[in-house]
C-alpha positions in Angstrom: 56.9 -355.0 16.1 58.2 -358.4 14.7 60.0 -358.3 11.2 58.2 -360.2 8.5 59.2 -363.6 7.8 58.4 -365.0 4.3 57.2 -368.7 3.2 56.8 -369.2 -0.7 54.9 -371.7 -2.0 54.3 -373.6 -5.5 51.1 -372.5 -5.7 48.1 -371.4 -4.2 47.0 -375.3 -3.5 49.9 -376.2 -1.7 49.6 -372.5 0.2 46.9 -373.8 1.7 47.1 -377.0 2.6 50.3 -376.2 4.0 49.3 -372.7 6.1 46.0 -375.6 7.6 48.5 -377.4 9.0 50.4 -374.4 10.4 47.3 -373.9 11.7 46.1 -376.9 13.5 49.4 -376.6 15.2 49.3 -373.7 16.7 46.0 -374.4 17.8 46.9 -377.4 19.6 50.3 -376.1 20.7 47.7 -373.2 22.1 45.5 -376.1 23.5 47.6 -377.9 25.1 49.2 -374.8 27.0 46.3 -372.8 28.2 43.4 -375.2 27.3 42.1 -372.6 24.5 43.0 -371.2 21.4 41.8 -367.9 20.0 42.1 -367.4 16.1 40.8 -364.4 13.7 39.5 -365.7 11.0 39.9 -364.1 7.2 37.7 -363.9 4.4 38.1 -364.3 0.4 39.8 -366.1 -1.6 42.9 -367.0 0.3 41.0 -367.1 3.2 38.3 -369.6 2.1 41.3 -371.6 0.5 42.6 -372.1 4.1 39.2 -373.0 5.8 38.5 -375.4 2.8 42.0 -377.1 2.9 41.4 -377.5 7.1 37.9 -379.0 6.3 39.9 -382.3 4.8 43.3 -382.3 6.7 44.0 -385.3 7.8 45.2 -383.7 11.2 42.3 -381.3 11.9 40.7 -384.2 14.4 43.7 -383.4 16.8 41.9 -380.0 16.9 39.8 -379.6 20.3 36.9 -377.6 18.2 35.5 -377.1 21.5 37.8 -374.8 23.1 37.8 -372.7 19.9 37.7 -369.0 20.1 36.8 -368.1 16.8 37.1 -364.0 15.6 36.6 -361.9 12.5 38.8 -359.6 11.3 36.4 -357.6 8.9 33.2 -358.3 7.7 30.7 -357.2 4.7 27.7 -355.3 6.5 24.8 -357.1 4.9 22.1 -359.0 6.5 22.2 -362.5 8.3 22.8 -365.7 6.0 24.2 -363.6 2.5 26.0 -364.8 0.5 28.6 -362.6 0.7 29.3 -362.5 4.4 32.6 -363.9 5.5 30.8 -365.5 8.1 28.4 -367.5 6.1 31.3 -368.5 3.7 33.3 -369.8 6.7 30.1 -372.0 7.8 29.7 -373.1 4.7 33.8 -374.3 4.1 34.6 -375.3 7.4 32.3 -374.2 10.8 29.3 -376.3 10.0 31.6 -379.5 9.9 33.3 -379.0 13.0 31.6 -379.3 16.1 32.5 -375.4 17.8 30.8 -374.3 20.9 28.6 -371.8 18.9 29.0 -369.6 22.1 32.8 -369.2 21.1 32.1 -367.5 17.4 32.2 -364.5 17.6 30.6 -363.1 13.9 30.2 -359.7 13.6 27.1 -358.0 13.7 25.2 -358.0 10.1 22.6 -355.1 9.1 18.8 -355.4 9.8 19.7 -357.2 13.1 20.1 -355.8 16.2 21.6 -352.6 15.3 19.6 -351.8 11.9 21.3 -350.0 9.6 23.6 -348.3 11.9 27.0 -349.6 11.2 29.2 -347.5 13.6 26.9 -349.0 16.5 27.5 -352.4 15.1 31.3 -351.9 15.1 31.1 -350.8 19.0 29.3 -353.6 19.8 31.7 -356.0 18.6 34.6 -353.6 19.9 32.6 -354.1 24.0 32.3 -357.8 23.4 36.2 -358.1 22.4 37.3 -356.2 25.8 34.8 -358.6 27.5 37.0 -361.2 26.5 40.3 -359.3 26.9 42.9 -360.4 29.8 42.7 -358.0 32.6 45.4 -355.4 32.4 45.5 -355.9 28.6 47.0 -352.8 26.7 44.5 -352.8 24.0 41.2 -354.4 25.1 41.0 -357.3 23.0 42.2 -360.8 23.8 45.3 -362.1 23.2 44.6 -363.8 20.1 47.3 -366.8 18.7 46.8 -366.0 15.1 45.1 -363.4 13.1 44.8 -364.6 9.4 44.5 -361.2 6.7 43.7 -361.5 3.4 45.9 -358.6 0.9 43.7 -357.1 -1.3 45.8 -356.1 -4.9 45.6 -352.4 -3.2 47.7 -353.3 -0.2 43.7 -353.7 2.3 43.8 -356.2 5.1 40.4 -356.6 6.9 38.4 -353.8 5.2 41.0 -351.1 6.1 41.9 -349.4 2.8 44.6 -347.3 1.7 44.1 -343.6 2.7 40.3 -344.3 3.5 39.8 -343.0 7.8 39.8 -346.4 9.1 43.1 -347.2 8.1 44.5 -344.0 10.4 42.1 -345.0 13.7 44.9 -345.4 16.7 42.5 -345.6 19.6 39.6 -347.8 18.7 39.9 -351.2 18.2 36.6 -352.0 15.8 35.1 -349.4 13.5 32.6 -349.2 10.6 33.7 -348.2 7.2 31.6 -346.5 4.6 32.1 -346.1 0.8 34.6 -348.7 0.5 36.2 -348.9 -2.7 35.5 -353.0 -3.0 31.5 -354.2 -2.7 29.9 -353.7 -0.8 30.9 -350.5 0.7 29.6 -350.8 4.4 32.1 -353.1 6.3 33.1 -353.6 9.7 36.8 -354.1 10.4 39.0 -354.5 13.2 42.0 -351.7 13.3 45.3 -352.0 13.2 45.8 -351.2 17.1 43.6 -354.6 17.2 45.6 -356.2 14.9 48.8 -355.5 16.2 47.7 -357.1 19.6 47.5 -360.8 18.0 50.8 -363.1 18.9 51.0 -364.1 15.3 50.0 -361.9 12.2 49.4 -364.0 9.4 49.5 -362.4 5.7 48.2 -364.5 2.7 48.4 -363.8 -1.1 48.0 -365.9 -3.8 47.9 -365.5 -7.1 49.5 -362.8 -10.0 47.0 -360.1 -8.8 48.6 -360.0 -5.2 52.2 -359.8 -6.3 52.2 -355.8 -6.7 50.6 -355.6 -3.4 52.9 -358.1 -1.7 56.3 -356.3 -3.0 54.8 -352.7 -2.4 53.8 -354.0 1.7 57.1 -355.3 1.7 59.0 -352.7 0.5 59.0 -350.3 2.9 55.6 -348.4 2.2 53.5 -346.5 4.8 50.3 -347.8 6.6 48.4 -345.2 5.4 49.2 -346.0 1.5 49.6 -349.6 2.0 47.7 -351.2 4.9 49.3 -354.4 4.7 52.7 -353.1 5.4 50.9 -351.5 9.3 49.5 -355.6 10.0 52.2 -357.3 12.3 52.2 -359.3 15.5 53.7 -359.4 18.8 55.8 -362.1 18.2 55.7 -363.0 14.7 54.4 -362.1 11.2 54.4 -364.6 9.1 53.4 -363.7 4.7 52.7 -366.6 3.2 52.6 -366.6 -0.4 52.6 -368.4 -3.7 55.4 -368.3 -6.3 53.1 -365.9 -8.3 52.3 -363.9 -5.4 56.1 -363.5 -4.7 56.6 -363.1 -8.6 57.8 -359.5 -7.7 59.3 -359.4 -4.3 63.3 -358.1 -4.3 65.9 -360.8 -4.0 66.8 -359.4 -1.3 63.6 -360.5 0.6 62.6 -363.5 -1.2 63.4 -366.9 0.5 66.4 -369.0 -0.1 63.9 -371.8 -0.3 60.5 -372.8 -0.9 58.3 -375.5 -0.2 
């Protein structure tokens, strides 16, 4: 478990543009290394904010988009090309203007597809093509991502694992479906925190007035199972990454010397 380390920003502009070039170099850093990179991408606002601030950095042509892994870490169980599916958001603010080997995104399955309506066999699907692409040996069969991005929710959910809902207590499996979510619609897919926990880098994002409760509860001291976000770390490093308003409520004690 790596103890939380805390960027503030002005706002939720410069949060982004600043975390997309946090970004691209880790990717590179990862490039250059291994050859590849493996990221877990986030969804909504924050999330969207990062994708769309990569789209137009001056830097993201150092990226090698073609020896991109590219993950979810939750997704909205609704059919192919909605609206509402992180994936289709992500196309729409970055993935279509990058050229990725489409064999390296990895979206989670949507409804009417392959598995119908059946969203627990969807979630095990995604869970056997993660070990696939797992390093042999690995403790928990997924692979060794570089960063996992999470959205927090203004309840404390990262992915779609929310407070006191069963998900958020799974310590086995590393993918499961979620029904009767509290934030529509209410048939997600989501990794779990044993999944989450196996990324070198946990990245947290929150923006905005909404997320400061959640940021200082997480933050605080909380439990897992009351505040997800507080259960979401990495191996090496977990990183929040906030804006001023975000942070609005955080204890001196926790809150950066400086900000940028």
């Amino acid at each position: 478990m790596s103890t939380p380390q805390l960027v503030v920003h002005r706002d939720k502009e410069l949060m982004a543009q600043a975390a997309a070039a946090r970004l691209i170099t880790k990717i590179v850093d990862a490039q250059s290394s291994r050859g590849s990179a493996s990221i877990v991408l986030t969804g909504g606002r924050n999330g969207n904010g990062l994708l769309a601030a990569l789209a137009t950095a001056p830097a993201r042509d150092a990226v090698d988009w073609s020896r991109l892994d590219l993950w979810w870490g939750d997704e909205r169980f609704l059919p192919e090309g909605d609206p509402d599916r992180n994936v289709t958001q992500a196309r729409e603010a970055l993935l279509d203007s990058v050229p990725l080997d489409p064999k390296r995104v990895h979206a989670m399955p949507a409804s009417g597809g392959e598995f119908g309506s059946d969203v627990e066999a969807a979630a095990e699907a995604y869970a056997e093509e993660l070990a696939r692409a797992a390093e042999a040996g690995a403790k928990t069969p997924v692979p060794s991502f570089d960063v996992l991005m999470l959205g927090v929710g203004p309840d404390t959910h990262v992915a779609s694992l929310f407070p006191e809902l069963p998900a958020v207590r799974e310590t086995s499996r590393t993918v499961v479906g979620v029904h009767g979510a509290p934030k529509p619609p209410p048939t997600r897919v989501t990794l779990t925190l044993p999944a989450i926990r196996a990324a070198k880098e946990v990245w947290l994002l929150a923006a905005g007035e909404d997320k400061a409760e959640a940021a200082a509860i997480a933050l605080s001291g909380a439990g897992e199972i009351q505040a997800p976000a507080a259960g979401a770390y990495g191996r090496s490093r977990t990183l929040w990454l906030l804006d001023q308003p975000a942070a609005s409520q955080l204890p001196r004690a926790l809150y950066p010397p400086a900000t940028a």
